[in-house]
C-alpha positions in Angstrom: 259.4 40.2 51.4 261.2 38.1 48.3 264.2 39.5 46.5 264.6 41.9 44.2 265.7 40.7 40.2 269.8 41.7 39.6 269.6 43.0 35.9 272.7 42.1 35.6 272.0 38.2 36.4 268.8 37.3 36.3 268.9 36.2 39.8 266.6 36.6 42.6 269.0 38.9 45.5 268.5 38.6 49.2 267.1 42.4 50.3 270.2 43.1 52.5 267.7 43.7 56.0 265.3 40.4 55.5 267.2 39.4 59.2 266.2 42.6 60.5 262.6 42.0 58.5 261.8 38.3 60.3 263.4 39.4 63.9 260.9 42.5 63.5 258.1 39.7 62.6 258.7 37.4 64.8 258.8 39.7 68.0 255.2 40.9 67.3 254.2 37.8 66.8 255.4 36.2 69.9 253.8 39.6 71.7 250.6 38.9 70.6 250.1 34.9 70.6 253.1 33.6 72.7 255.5 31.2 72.2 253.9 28.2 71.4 251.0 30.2 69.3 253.5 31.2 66.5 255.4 29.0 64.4 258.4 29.4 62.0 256.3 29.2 59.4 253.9 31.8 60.5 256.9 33.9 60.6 258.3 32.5 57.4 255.1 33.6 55.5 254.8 37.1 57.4 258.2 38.3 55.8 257.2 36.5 52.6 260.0 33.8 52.5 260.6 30.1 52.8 261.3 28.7 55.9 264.9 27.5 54.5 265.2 31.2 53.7 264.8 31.7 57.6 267.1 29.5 58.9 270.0 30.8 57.0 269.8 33.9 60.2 268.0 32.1 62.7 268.2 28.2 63.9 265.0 27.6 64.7 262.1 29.0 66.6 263.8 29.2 70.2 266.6 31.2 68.7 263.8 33.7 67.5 262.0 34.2 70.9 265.6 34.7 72.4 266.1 37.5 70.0 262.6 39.2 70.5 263.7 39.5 73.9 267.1 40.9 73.8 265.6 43.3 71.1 263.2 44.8 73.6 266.1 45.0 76.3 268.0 46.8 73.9 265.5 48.8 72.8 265.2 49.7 76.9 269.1 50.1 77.4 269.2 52.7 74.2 266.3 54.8 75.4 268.4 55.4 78.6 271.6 55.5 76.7 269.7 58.5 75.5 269.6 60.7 78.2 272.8 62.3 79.6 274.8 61.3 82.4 275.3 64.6 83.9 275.9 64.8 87.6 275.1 68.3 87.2 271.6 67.8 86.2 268.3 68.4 88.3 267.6 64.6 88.8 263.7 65.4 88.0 264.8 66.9 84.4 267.1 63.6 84.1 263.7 61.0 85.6 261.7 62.7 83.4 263.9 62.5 80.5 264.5 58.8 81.2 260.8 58.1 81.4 260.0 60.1 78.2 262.3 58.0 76.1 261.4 54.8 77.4 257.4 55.5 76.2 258.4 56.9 73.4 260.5 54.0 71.8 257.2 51.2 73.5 254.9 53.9 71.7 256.9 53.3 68.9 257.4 49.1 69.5 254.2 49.2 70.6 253.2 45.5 68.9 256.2 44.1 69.7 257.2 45.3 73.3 254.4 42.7 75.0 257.3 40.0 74.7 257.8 40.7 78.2 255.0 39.3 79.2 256.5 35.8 78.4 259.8 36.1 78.7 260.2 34.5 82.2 258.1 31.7 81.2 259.2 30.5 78.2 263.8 31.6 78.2 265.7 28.7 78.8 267.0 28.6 82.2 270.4 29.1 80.9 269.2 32.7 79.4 267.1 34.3 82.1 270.0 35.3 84.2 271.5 37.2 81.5 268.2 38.7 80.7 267.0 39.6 84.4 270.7 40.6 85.1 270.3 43.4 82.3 266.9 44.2 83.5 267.7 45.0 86.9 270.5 47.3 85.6 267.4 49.4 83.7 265.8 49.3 86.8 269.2 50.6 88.9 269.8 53.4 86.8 266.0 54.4 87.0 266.7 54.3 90.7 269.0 56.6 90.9 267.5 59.8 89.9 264.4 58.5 92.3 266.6 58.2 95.4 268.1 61.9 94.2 264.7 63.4 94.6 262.8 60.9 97.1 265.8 60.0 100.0 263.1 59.1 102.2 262.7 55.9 99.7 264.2 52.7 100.7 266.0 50.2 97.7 262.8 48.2 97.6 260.5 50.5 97.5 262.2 52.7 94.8 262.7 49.2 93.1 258.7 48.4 93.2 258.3 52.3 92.1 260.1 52.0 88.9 258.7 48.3 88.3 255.2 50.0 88.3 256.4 53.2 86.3 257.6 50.6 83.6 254.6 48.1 83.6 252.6 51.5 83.4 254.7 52.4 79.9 254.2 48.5 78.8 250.2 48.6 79.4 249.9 49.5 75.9 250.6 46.1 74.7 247.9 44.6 76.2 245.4 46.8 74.9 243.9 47.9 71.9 243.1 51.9 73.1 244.2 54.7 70.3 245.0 57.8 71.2 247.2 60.1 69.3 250.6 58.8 70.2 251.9 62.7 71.6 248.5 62.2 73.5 249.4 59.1 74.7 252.6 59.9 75.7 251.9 62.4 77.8 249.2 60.4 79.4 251.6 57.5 80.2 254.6 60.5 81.5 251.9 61.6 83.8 251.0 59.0 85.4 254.8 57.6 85.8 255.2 61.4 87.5 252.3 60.4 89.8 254.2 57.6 90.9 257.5 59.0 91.6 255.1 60.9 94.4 253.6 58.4 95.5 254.1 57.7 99.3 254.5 54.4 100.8 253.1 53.0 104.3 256.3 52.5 106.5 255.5 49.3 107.6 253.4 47.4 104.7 250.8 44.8 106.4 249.7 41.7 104.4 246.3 41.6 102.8 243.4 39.6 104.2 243.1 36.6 102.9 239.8 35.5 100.8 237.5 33.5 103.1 237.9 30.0 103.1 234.2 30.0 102.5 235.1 31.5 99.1 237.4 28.9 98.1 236.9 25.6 96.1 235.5 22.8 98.1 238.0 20.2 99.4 235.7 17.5 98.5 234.4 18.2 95.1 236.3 16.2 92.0 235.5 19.2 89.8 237.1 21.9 91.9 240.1 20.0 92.7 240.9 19.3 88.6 240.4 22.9 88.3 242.6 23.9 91.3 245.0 21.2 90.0 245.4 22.3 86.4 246.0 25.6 87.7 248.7 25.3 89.8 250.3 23.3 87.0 249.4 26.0 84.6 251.5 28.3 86.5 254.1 26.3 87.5 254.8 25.0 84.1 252.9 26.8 81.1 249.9 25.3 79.7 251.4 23.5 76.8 253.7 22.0 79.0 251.2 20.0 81.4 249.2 16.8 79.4 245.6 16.0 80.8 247.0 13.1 82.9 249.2 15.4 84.6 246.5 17.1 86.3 244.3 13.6 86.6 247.0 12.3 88.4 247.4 15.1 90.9 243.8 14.0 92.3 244.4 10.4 91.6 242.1 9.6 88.1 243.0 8.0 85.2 243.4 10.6 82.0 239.9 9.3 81.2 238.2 10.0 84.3 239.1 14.1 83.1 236.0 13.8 80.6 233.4 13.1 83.2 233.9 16.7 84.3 235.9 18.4 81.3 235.3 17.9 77.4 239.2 19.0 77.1 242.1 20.4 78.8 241.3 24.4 77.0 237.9 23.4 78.5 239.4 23.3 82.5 241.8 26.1 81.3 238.3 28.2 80.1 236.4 27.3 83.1 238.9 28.1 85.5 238.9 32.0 83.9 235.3 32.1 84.0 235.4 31.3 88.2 238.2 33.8 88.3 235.8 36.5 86.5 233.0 35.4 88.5 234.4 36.1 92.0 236.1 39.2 90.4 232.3 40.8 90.0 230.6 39.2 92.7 233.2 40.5 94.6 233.4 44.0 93.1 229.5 44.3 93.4 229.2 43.4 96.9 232.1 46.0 97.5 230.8 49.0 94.9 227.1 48.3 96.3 228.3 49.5 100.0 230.3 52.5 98.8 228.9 55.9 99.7 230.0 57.5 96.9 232.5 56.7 93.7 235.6 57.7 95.3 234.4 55.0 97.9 233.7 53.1 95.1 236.7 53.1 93.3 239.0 52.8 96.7 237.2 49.6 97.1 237.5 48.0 93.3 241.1 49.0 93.6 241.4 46.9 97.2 239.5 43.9 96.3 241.3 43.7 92.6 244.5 43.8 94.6 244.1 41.0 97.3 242.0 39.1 94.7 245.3 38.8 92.7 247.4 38.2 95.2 245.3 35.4 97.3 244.6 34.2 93.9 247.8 34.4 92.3 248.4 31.6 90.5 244.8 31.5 89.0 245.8 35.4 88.2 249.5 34.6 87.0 248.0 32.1 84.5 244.9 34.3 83.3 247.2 36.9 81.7 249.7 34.6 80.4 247.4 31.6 79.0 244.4 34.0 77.4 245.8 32.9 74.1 245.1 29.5 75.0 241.1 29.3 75.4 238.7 28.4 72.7 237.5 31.4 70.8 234.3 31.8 72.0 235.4 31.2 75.8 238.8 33.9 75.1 235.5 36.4 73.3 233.3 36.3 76.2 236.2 36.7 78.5 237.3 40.1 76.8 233.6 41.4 76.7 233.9 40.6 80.7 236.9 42.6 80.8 235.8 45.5 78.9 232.4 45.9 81.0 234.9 45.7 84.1 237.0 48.5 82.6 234.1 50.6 81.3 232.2 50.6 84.7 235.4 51.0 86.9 235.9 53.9 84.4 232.8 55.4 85.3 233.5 55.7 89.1 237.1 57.4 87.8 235.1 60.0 85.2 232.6 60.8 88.3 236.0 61.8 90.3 237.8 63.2 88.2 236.1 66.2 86.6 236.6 66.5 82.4 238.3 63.4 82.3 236.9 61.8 78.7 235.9 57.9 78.5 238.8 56.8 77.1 241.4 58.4 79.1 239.5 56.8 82.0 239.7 54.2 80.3 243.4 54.0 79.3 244.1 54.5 83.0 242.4 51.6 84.2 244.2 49.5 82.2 247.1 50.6 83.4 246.6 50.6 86.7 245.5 47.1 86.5 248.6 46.5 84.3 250.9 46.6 86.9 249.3 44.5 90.1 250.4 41.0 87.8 253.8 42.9 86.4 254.4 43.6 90.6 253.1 40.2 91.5 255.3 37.9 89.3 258.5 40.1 90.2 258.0 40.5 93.9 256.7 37.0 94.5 253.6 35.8 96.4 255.1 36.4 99.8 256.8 40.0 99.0 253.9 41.0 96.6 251.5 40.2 99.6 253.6 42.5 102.2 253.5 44.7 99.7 249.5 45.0 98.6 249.0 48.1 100.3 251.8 50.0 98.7 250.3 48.3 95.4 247.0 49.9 96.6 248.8 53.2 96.5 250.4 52.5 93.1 247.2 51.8 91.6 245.3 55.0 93.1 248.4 57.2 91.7 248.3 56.1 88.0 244.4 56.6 87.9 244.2 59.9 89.4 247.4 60.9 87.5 245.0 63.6 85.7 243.5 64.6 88.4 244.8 67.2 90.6 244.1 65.0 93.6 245.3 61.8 95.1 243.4 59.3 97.1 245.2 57.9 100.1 243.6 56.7 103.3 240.6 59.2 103.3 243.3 61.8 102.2 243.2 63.9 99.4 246.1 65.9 99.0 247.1 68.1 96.0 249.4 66.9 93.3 253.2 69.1 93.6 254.5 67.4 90.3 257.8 65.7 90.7 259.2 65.5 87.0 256.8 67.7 85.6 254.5 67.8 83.4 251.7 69.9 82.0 248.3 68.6 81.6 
């Protein structure tokens, strides 16, 4: 936004929040396209100023990425700043409180608070620790009115409880769903109430792994590129790896790429479309043999889970380097998704009687949500010890509404923790 006129100079005036204005602008931006999908002069011309104008409150475009993230820690720190400290307290009034002012400011942020989703990828090395230092203290305070009213609860596993309850509040950002905001709210309190219940095995067994017969062939040039580009992808961020990086992890010259790719997007594209492909083939094999859709959905929810994890590079990079693939390959990919989503849905609405489309809907996102946000903070090894806990965390937030909980062939009524009224 440009300046107002001073009547009593003539002169253009700077409006006395334009740093506030292009901090605001540049967070959503960076939510929605990433780091090296917005530029300072996308965000110069957003607020409606030049980009000499910007750099007067910012340095450059690193500097504003910085900020977007300590804005949404902030933004975290004050909702809990929020709620009262009182010993006194029923710690369920106090978790409930927390929880309820945490949505309601990434209700609120709701364009803006997806910068998580890029933080760790894309903060200098010098500003993480800072960053995941102040993270984990969220996640601590969380914690404590947990352990109050679930002792049984070990530190990890109230840890991996409140990481879930969070990445269910931030599933907004990667979705499009309206609902009215109080609606939504108490949507998103309900299911972080479902996971405050949620019981974890004692002794968490890894996943199976995917059958080797499942996995790219050792011998073919194509599969190897696209296994190679991928485990650059994640190691380093897509923009960061040039085509004769990954032609020199299987020994070609950059030119020998084109043979099997028109461009690097094009490897990046066609390893997404493999990764949706054994996501349905294996979903359909699994649905086909279910008896029923609670069978149904306990087996979507088990093969999404040790997909991810078996997978978890190709999955770390799908929902971080979307932006990335051409239009038409990044449209067909969302239709995928949606038809996932919608007929997932469908095996929730069959469970869970007067549940409405898009609720079913909202939950399966998610649910789904926080298997990547667990994945990338407990780390391949952890994450995998940990996929049938995950399991549970998923079943919770989707049957949040429902009166019922699906365990192993278990249901067992709901006795709400922090409350809530549906």
């Amino acid at each position: 936004m440009v300046g107002k006129t001073s009547p009593d100079t003539g002169r253009r005036t700077r409006p006395k929040d334009r740093r506030a204005r292009i901090a605001a602008a540049a967070a959503v931006a960076f939510a929605e396209r990433g780091y090296h999908g917005v530029s300072v002069e996308d965000i110069a011309t957003e607020v409606g100023v030049t980009k000499s104008a910007l750099y007067r409150h910012f340095p450059g475009k690193y500097a504003l990425f910085l900020n977007s993230a300590l804005m949404l820690i902030d933004s975290l720190e004050g909702a809990l700043d929020s709620v009262p400290d009182d010993p006194a307290r029923d710690p369920r009034e106090t978790l409930r409180a927390q929880m309820s002012a945490i949505i309601a400011v990434t209700v609120e942020q709701r364009r803006s608070a997806g910068i998580y989703r890029w933080e760790r990828r894309y903060l200098r090395k010098e500003d993480r620790p800072a960053i995941r230092e102040r993270s984990w203290a969220v996640n601590a305070r969380i914690r404590r009115p947990l352990h109050q009213i679930r002792p049984d609860l070990s530190d990890e596993d109230a840890f991996v409880l409140v990481v879930a309850m969070l990445s269910t509040i931030g599933s907004i950002t990667v979705h499009n769903l309206t609902l009215p905001p109080r609606y939504m709210e108490q949507l998103l309190l309900d299911a972080c109430t479902a996971l405050a219940e949620t019981r974890f095995s004692p002794a968490p067994a890894a996943p199976e792994r995917v059958a080797a017969a499942d996995r790219p062939g050792q011998d073919n040039m194509r599969e190897n590129l696209l296994r190679s580009a991928v485990g650059l992808f994640h190691q380093r961020g897509y923009n960061e790896v040039a085509v004769e990086d990954i032609a020199a992890t299987v020994g070609l010259p950059a030119s020998g790429i084109y043979r099997y790719f028109v461009s690097k997007s094009d490897i990046l594209a066609a390893a997404f479309h493999r990764a949706a492909d054994r996501l349905e083939t294996a979903v359909a094999a699994g649905t086909a043999a279910a008896s029923d859709p609670e069978d149904a959905l306990r087996s979507l929810v088990s093969i999404y889970v040790d997909l991810s994890f078996s997978q978890r590079e190709l999955m770390s990079v799908y929902f971080a380097e979307l932006v990335n693939v051409p239009d038409a390959s990044r449209a067909d990919l969302r239709l995928r998704q949606r038809a996932n989503v919608e007929q997932w849905s469908s095996y929730l609405q069959a469970i869970c009687d007067g549940l409405s489309a898009a609720d079913a809907r909202f939950l399966m996102y998610a649910a789904i949500n926080l298997v990547p946000d667990l994945g990338v903070l407990l780390g391949t090894s952890a994450a995998q010890q940990q996929a049938e806990n995950i399991h549970r965390c998923m079943l919770a937030v989707l049957l949040s509404r429902s009166g019922q909980r699906l365990g192993h062939g278990e249901d067992a009524p709901c006795t709400p923790t922090i409350g809530s009224a549906h």
